[in-house]
C-alpha positions as CSV (number, residue, x, y, z in Angstrom):
1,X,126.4,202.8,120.1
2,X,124.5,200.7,122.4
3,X,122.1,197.5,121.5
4,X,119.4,196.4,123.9
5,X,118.5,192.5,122.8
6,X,115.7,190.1,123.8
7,X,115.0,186.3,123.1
8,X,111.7,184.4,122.1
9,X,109.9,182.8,119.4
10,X,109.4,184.3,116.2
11,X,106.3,185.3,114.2
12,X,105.5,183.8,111.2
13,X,106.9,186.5,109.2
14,X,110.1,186.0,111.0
15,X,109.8,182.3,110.2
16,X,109.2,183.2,106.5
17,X,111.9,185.7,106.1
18,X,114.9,183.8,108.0
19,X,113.6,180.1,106.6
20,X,113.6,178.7,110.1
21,X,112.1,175.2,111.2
22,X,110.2,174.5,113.6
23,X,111.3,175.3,117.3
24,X,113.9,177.6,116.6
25,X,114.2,180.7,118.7
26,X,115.1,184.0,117.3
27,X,117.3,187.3,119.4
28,X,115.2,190.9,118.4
29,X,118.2,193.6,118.7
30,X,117.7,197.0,118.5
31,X,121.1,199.2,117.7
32,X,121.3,203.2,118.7
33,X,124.2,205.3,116.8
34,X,124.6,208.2,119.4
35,X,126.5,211.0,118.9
36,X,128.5,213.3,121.4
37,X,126.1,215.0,123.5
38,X,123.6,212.1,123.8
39,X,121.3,212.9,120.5
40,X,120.7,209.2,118.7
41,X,121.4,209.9,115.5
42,X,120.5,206.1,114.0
43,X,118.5,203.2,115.2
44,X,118.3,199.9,113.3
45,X,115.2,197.8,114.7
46,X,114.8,195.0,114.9
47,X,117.8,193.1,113.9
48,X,116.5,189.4,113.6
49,X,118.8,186.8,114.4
50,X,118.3,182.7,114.6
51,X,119.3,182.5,118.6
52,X,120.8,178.8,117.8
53,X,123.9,180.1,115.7
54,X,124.3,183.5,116.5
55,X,127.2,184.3,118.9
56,X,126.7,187.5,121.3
57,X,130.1,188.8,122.8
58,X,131.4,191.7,125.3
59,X,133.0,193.7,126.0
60,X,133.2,195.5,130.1
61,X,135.8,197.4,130.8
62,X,135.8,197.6,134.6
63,X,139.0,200.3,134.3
64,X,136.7,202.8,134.5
């Protein structure tokens, strides 16, 4: 799976749908379900998220 994310102000369907106020930024992700051999077999986009409560963690595993 991999997810690509960006930050910025909503629209005012965005504003609508997740009953923000005013000056609140939003995070746009798009997820990709890939299966062995590269083929993307799902993609979920966009995932709309308030930016002021939502929590983005990682994982890197520099082992490799």
């Amino acid at each position: 799976m991999t997810e690509a994310l960006t930050g910025g102000m909503p629209s005012p369907d965005e504003v609508e749908a997740l009953r923000l106020g005013g000056g609140v930024p939003v995070m746009r992700f798009t997820r990709r379900h890939i299966a062995e051999g590269g083929r993307v077999v799902e993609v979920a986009h966009p995932i709309v998220r308030r930016a002021d409560t939502t929590v983005v963690e990682y994982v890197v595993d520099l082992d490799d």
